[in-house]
PLY file of the C-alpha trace (Angstrom):
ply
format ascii 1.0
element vertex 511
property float x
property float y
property float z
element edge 510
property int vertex1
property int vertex2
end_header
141.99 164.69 70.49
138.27 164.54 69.70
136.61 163.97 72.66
132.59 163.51 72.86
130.74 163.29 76.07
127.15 161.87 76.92
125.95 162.11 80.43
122.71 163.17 81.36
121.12 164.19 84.62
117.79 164.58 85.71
115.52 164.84 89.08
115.50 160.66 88.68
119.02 160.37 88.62
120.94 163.12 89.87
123.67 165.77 88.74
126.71 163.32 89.37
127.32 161.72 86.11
127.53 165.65 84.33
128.96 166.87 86.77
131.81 164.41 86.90
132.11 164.35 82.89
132.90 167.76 83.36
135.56 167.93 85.59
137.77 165.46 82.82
136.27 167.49 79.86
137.89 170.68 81.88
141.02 168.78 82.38
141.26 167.57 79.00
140.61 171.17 77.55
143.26 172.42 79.34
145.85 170.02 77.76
143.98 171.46 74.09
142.18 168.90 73.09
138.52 169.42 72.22
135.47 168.16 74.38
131.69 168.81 73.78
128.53 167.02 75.42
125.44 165.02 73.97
123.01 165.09 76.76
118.90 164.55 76.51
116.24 167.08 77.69
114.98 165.56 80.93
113.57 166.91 83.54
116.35 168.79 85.48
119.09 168.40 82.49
122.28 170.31 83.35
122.76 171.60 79.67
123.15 175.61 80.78
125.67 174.41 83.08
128.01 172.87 80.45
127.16 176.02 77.89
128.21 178.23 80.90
131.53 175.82 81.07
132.38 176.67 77.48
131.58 173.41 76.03
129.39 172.76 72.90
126.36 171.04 73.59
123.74 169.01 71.50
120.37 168.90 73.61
118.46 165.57 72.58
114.93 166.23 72.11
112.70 165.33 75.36
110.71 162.18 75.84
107.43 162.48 74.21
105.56 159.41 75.28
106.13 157.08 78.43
109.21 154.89 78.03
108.79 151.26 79.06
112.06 148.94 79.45
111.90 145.91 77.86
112.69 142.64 79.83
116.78 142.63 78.32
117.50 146.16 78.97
119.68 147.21 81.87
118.41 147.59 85.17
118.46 150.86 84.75
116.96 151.58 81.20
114.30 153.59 82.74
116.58 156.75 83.20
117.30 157.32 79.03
113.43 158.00 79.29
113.66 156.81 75.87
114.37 153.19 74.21
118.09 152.14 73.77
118.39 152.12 70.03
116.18 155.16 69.45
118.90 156.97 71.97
121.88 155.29 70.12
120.45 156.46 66.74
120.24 160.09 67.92
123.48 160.14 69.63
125.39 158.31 66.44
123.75 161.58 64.29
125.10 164.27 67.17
128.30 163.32 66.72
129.56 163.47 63.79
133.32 161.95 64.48
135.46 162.31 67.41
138.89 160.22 68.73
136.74 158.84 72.27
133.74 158.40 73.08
133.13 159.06 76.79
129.52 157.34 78.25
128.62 157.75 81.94
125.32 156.93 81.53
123.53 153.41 83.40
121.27 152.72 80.91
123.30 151.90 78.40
125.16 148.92 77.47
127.06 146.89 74.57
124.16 147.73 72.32
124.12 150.94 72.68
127.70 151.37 72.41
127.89 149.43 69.06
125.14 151.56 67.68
126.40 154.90 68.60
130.16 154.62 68.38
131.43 156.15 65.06
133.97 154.53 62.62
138.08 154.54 63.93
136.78 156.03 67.39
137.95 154.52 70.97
135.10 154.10 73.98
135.26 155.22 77.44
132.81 154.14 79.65
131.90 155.58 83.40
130.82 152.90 85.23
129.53 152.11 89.02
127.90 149.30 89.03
129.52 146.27 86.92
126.23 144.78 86.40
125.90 145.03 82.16
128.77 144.03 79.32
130.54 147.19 77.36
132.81 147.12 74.62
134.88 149.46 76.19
138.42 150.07 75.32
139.32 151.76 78.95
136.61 151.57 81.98
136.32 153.26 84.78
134.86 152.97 88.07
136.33 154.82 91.21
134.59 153.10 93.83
135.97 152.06 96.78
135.99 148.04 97.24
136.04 147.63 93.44
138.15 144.78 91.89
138.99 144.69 87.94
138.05 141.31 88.22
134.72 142.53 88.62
134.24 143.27 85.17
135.70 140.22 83.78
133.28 138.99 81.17
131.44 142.31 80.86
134.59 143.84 78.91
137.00 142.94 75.86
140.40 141.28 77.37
142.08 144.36 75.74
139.75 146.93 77.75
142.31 149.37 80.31
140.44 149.02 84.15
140.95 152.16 86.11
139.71 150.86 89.12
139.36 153.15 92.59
139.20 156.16 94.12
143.17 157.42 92.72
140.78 157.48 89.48
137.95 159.56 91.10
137.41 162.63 88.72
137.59 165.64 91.11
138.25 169.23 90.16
141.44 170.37 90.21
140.74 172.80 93.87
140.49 169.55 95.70
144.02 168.20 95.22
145.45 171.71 95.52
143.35 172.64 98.81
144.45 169.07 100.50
147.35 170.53 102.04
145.57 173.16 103.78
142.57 171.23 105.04
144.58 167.77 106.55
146.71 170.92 108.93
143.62 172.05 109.97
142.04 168.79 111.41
144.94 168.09 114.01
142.80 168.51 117.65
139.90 170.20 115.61
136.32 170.12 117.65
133.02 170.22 116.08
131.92 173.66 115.36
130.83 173.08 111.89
129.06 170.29 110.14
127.93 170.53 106.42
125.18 168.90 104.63
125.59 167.38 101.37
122.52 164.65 99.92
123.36 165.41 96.33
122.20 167.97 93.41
118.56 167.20 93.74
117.89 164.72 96.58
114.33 164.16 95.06
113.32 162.15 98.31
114.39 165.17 100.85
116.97 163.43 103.06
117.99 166.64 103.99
114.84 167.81 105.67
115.21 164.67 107.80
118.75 164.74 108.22
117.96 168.42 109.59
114.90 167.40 112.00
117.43 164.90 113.56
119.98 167.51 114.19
117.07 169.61 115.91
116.20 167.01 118.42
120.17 166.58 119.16
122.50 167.47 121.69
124.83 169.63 119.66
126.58 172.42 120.90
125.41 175.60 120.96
128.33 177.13 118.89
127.98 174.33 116.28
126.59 175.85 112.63
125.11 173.85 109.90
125.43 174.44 106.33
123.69 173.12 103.87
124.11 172.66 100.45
121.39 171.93 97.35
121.34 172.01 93.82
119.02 174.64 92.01
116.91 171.50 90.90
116.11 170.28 94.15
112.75 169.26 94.37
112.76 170.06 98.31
114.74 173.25 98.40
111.55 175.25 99.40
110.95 172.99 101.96
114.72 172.86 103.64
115.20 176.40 103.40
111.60 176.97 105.93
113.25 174.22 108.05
116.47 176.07 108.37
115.16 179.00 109.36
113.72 177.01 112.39
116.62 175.60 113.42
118.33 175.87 116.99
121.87 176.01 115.70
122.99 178.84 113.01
121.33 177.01 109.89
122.74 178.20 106.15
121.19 176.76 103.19
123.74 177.43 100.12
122.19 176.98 96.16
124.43 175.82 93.28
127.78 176.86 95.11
131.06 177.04 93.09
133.17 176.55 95.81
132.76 173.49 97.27
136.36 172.37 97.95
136.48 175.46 99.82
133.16 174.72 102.19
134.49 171.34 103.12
137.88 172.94 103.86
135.79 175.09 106.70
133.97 172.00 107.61
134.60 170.02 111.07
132.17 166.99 109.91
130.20 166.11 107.23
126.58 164.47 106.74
126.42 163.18 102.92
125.64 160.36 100.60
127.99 158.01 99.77
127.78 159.32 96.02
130.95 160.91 94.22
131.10 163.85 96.88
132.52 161.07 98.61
135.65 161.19 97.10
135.81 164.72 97.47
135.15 164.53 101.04
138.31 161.58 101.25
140.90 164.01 99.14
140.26 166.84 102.14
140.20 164.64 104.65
136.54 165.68 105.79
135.05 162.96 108.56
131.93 161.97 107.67
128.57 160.67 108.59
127.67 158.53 105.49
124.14 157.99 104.44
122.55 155.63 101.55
120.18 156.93 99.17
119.84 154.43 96.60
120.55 150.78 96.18
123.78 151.33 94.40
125.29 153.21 97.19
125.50 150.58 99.98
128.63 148.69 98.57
130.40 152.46 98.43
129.25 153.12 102.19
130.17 149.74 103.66
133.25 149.84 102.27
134.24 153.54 103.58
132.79 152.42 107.06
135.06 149.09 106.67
138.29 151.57 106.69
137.21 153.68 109.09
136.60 156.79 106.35
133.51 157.08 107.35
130.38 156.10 109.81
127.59 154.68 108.17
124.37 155.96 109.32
121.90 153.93 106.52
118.95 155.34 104.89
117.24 158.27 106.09
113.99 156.03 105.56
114.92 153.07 107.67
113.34 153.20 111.12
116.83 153.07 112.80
118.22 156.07 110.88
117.66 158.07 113.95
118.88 156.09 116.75
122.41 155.62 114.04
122.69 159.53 113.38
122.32 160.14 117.08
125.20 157.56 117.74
127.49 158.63 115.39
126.64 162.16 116.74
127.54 161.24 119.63
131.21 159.20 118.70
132.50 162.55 116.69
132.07 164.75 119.85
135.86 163.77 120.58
138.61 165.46 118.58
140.32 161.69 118.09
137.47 159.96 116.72
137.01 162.86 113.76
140.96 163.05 113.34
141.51 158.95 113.25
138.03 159.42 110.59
140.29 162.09 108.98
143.20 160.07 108.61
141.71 157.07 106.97
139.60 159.00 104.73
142.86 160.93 103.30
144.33 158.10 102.02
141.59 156.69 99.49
141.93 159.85 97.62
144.29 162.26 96.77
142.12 164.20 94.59
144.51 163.78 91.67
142.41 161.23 89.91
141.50 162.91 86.78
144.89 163.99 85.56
145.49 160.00 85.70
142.36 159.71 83.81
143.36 162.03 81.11
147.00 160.22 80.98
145.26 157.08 80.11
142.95 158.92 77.47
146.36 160.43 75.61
147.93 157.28 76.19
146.05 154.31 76.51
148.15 151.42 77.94
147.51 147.25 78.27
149.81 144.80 79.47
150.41 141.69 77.05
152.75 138.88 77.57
155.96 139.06 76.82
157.70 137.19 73.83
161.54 136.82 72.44
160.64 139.21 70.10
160.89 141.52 73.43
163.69 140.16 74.87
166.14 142.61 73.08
164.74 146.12 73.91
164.07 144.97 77.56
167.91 144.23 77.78
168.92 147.78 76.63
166.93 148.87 78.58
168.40 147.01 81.62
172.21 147.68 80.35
171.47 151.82 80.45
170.63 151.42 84.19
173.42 150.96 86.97
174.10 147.27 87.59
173.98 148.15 91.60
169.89 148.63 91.06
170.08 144.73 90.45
170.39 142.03 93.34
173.15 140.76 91.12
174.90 143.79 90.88
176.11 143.29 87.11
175.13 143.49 84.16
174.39 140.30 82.00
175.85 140.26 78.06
172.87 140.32 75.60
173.62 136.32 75.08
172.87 135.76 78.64
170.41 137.80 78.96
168.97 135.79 75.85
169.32 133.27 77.33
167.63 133.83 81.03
164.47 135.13 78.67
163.89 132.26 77.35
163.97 130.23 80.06
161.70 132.57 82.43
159.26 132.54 79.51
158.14 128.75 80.20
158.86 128.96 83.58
154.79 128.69 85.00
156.05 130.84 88.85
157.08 133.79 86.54
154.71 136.38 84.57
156.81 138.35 82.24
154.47 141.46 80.69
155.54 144.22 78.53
153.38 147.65 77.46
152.99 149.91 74.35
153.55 148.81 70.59
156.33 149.30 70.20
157.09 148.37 73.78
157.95 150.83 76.48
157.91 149.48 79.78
158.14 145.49 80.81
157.12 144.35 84.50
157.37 140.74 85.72
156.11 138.55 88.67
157.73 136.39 90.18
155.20 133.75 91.79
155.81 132.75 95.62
158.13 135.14 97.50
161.57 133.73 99.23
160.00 133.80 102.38
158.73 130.45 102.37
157.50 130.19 99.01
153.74 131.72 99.45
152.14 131.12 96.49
149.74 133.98 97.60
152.47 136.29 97.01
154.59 137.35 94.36
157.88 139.78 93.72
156.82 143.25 91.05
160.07 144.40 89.19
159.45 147.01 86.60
161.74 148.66 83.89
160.99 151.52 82.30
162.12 152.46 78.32
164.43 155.61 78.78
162.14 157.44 77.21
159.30 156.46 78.62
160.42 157.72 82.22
159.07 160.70 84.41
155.83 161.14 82.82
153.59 158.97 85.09
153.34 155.57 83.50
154.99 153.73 86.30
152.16 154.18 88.39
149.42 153.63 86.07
151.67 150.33 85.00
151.95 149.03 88.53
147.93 149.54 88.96
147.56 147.45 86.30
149.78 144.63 87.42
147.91 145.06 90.78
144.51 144.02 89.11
146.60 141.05 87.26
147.32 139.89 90.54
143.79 139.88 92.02
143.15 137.71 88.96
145.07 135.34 90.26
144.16 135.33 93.23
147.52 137.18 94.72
147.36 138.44 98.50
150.40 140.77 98.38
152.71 141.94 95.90
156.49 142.56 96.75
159.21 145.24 95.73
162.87 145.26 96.39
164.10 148.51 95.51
168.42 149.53 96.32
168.01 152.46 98.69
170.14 154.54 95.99
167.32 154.32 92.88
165.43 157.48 94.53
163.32 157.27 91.17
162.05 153.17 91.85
161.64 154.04 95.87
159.27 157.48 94.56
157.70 155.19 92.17
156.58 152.45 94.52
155.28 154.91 97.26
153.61 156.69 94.63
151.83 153.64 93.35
150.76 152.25 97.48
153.62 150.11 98.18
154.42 150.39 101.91
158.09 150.11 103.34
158.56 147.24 105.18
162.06 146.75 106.19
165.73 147.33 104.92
168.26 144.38 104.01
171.63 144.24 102.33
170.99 147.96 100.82
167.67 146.61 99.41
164.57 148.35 100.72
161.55 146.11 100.66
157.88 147.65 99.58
154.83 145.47 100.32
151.05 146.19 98.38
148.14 144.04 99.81
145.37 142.77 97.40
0 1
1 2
2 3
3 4
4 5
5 6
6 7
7 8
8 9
9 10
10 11
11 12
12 13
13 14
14 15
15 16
16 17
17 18
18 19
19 20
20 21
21 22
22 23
23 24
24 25
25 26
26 27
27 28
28 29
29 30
30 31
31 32
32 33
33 34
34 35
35 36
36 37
37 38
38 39
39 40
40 41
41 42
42 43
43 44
44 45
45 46
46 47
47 48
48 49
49 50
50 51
51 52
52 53
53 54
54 55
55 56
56 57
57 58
58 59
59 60
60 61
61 62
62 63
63 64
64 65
65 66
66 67
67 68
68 69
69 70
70 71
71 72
72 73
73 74
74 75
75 76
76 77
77 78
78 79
79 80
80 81
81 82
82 83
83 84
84 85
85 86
86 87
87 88
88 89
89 90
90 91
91 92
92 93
93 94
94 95
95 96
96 97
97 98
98 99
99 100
100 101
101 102
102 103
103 104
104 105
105 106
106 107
107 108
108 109
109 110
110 111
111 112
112 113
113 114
114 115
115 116
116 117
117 118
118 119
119 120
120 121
121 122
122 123
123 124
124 125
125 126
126 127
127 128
128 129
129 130
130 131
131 132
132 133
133 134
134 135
135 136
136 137
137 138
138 139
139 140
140 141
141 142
142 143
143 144
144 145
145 146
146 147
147 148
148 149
149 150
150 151
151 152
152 153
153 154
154 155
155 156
156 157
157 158
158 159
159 160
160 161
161 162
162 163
163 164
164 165
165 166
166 167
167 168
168 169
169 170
170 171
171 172
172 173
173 174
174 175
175 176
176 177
177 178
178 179
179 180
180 181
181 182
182 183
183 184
184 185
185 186
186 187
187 188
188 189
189 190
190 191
191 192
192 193
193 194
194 195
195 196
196 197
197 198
198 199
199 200
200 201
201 202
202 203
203 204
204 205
205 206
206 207
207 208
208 209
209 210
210 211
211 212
212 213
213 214
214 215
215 216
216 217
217 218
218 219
219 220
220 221
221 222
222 223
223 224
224 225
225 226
226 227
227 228
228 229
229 230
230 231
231 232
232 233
233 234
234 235
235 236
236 237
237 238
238 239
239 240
240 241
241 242
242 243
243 244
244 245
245 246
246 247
247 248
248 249
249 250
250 251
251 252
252 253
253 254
254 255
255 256
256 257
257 258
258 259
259 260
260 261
261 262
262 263
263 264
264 265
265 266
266 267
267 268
268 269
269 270
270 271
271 272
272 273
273 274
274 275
275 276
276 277
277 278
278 279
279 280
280 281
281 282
282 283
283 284
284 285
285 286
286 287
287 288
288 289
289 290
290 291
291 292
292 293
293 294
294 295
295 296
296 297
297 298
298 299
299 300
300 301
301 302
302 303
303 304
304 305
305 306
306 307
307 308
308 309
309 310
310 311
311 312
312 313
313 314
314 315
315 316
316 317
317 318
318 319
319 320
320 321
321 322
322 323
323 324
324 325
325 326
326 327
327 328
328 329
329 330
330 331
331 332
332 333
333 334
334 335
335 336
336 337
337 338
338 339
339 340
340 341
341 342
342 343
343 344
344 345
345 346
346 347
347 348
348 349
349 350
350 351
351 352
352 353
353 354
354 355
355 356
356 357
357 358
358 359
359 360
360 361
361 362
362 363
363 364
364 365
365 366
366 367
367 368
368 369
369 370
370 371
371 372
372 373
373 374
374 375
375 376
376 377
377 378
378 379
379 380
380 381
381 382
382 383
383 384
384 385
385 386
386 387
387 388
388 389
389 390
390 391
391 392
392 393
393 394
394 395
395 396
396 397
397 398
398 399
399 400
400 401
401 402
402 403
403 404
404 405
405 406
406 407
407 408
408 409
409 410
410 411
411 412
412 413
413 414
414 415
415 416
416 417
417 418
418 419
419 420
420 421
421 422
422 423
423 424
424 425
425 426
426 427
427 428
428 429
429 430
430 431
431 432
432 433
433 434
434 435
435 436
436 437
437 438
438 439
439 440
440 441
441 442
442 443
443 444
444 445
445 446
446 447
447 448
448 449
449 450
450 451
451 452
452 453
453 454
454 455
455 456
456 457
457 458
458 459
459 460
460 461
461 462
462 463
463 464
464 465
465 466
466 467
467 468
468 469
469 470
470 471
471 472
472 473
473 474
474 475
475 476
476 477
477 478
478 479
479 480
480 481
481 482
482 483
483 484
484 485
485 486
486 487
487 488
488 489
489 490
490 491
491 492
492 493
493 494
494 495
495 496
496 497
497 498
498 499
499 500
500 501
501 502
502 503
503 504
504 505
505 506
506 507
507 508
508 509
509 510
């Protein structure tokens, strides 16, 4: 594949949206395909760092008179520096052809994409905010709290949702330093905290984040580090306040090992930005702070599952009385391992492999029809009959049959993927436990051929979001306790066991 990028960052907005396009350009490069970035020349651009990643890069020329939105453009127009279709125009010229188009970019929406999207190419879009339509044909947003139904309207019906943190585009150290880090936060006291406000942190959270620790109680044998981008407009400033500092105060530029720091770290003091996700896949406890507007859903909802304690905005006049509480709470080894705990399991730090699965092989779910009926029963006969409550296997009449009937039947969904078809999943409306129609039973069934490669899982998330369309509570799997592959694949995909019965082992997901 093909694969075009365009990100930008700046001193306005932040590294995150490079930074993060890089990590799935890596990934994708890996697996051979070809990646190169279109990014503009703001103020604080990132374009040496993708040269120095290996990756072509065409540089945009730099605004050269004062961009005003107009009264239709996104919310947040103002960070292309430059108007939407003289952007789109540019970007259309850069590039040439390519297989996807990959945006992560806030000012930009459906006209934009129409404008700059070359002939027989797909679009990705990088979203956080679900505030502007796309024409997307796969979106993702890896926020916490997220629902696909949140973009209903603002996408095509066809358009693949990766919605969550198991999406969040992390490099690769993350998922393979997990291991090591959740052992090392059993009884673990804080000794260490690190600092994290993002690659430029143009209002200087840090320096207030640092004056709080100052005036705290921490222990003596507590050390700080502290980590800034080269862009920071503050740096200067941090660096003299560090040097001030009680506690052993290290202010780190640009590092390359961040997995590595948080691995070392006892707590952490960040923004609820995509180091977020970083900090869940390691299990890091953290003191959460909001920087911008479009952070607060992302830090309410990690303080709602205890992954985190929200301290608000460094510029609200409680900021200091919450950072001294929450100071205060982690001082116990079983507040910062239950903050551990919770924060391990929104992220697993394998988010962009899944990412580039669904780039290779994008996947929808349609409705079934008879002309499916056939292949789904081969595909049913070539598995044992004891993986079925009914224990044998039905003759292709009957199974014919059954199809045709569950098709008009309004309690049962019947979906199937790929063209030609490859996998087919069903609900079953209203459970057998009193007929909840809240609740509905998943079965899934896999083409031969189609098994061990992943697409259970990404299959299963997508009947997930079906069933928050409809308004589903919990979703319900009854897998025999012989089918190691169907138990692996529901665990995999968030079901919880719930109880055994009759050789059955019954998996429960809630909405």
């Amino acid at each position: 594949m093909n694969v075009v990028f365009r990100a930008d960052a700046s001193v306005q907005m932040g590294t995150g949206h490079v930074m993060r396009c890089l990590t799935l350009a890596k990934g994708l490069r890996e697996r051979g395909h070809g990646c190169r970035f279109v990014c503009r020349d703001l103020n604080g651009h990132l374009g040496e760092r993708v040269v120095d990643d290996g990756f072509d890069l065409t540089l945009l020329p730099a605004p050269s008179v004062a961009f005003t939105p107009a009264a239709d453009d996104p919310a947040h127009a103002a960070w292309a520096e430059v108007a939407w279709d003289v952007d789109a125009a540019q970007t259309r010229a850069a590039i040439a052809d390519c297989d996807w188009l990959v945006v992560d970019h806030y000012a930009f929406d459906a006209r934009w994409q129409k404008m700059a999207l070359c002939a027989g190419a797909k679009l990705a879009v990088i979203d956080d905010l679900s505030d502007r339509p796309h024409i997307a044909d796969l979106l993702l947003d890896q926020n916490l709290g997220r629902r696909a139904s949140d973009y209903d309207g603002l996408v095509p019906d066809g358009c693949m949702r990766l919605i969550g943190p198991r999406y969040a585009l992390l490099r690769p150290e993350f998922a393979q330093l997990r291991g090591e880090s959740l052992a090392r936060r059993k009884g673990v006291q804080l000794n260490h905290i690190l600092i994290s406000m993002g690659g430029v942190d143009k209002d200087d959270a840090t320096s207030r984040v640092l004056m709080e620790l100052a005036e705290s109680s921490l222990s003596d044998q507590c050390r700080i580090t502290v980590v800034m981008g080269r862009n920071a407009p503050w740096l200067e400033n941090v660096q003299t306040i560090a040097k001030t500092m009680t506690n052993p105060t290290d202010v780190v530029v640009d590092v390359t090992d961040m997995a590595a720091l948080m691995v070392q770290a006892d707590l952490a003091i960040g923004a609820a930005g995509g180091t977020s996700w970083e900090r869940c896949a390691l299990g890091l406890p953290t003191l959460i702070a909001v920087l911008a507007d479009n952070q607060m859903s992302a830090a309410a909802a990690l303080a709602s599952e205890g992954a985190a304690i929200e301290v608000g905005s460094p510029d609200s006049p409680e900021f200091s009385v919450r950072l001294s509480d929450a100071l205060h709470q982690v001082q116990t080894s079983s507040t910062l391992n239950a903050l551990s705990q919770s924060a391990a399991c929104i992220a697993d730090g394998r988010g962009a492999s899944r990412v580039a699965n669904a780039l290779e092989q994008p996947l929808t779910l349609r409705r079934a029809t008879m002309n499916d009926a056939e292949a789904i029963w081969r595909w049913r006969d070539a598995l044992p009959a004891s993986h079925f409550h009914a224990g044998t296997k039905p003759s292709l009449a009957d199974h014919l049959a059954w199809f045709s009937r569950a098709l008009d039947d309004p309690r049962r969904r019947l979906y199937v993927a790929g063209d030609p078809a490859i996998a087919h999943l069903r609900l079953d409306m209203g459970d057998d436990e009193g007929g909840d129609a809240r609740r509905a039973v998943v079965s899934i069934i896999l083409a031969p051929e189609a098994r061990g490669g992943g697409l259970g899982v990404r299959l299963l998330a997508g009947l997930a979001d079906i069933g928050r369309a409809e308004g589903l509570t919990t979703l319900i799997a009854e897998v025999q306790v012989e089918n190691e592959a169907s138990l692996a694949l529901f665990r995999s995909a968030g079901y919880a066991p719930v109880g055994l019965e009759n050789g059955f082992c019954s998996f429960h997901l809630d909405l």
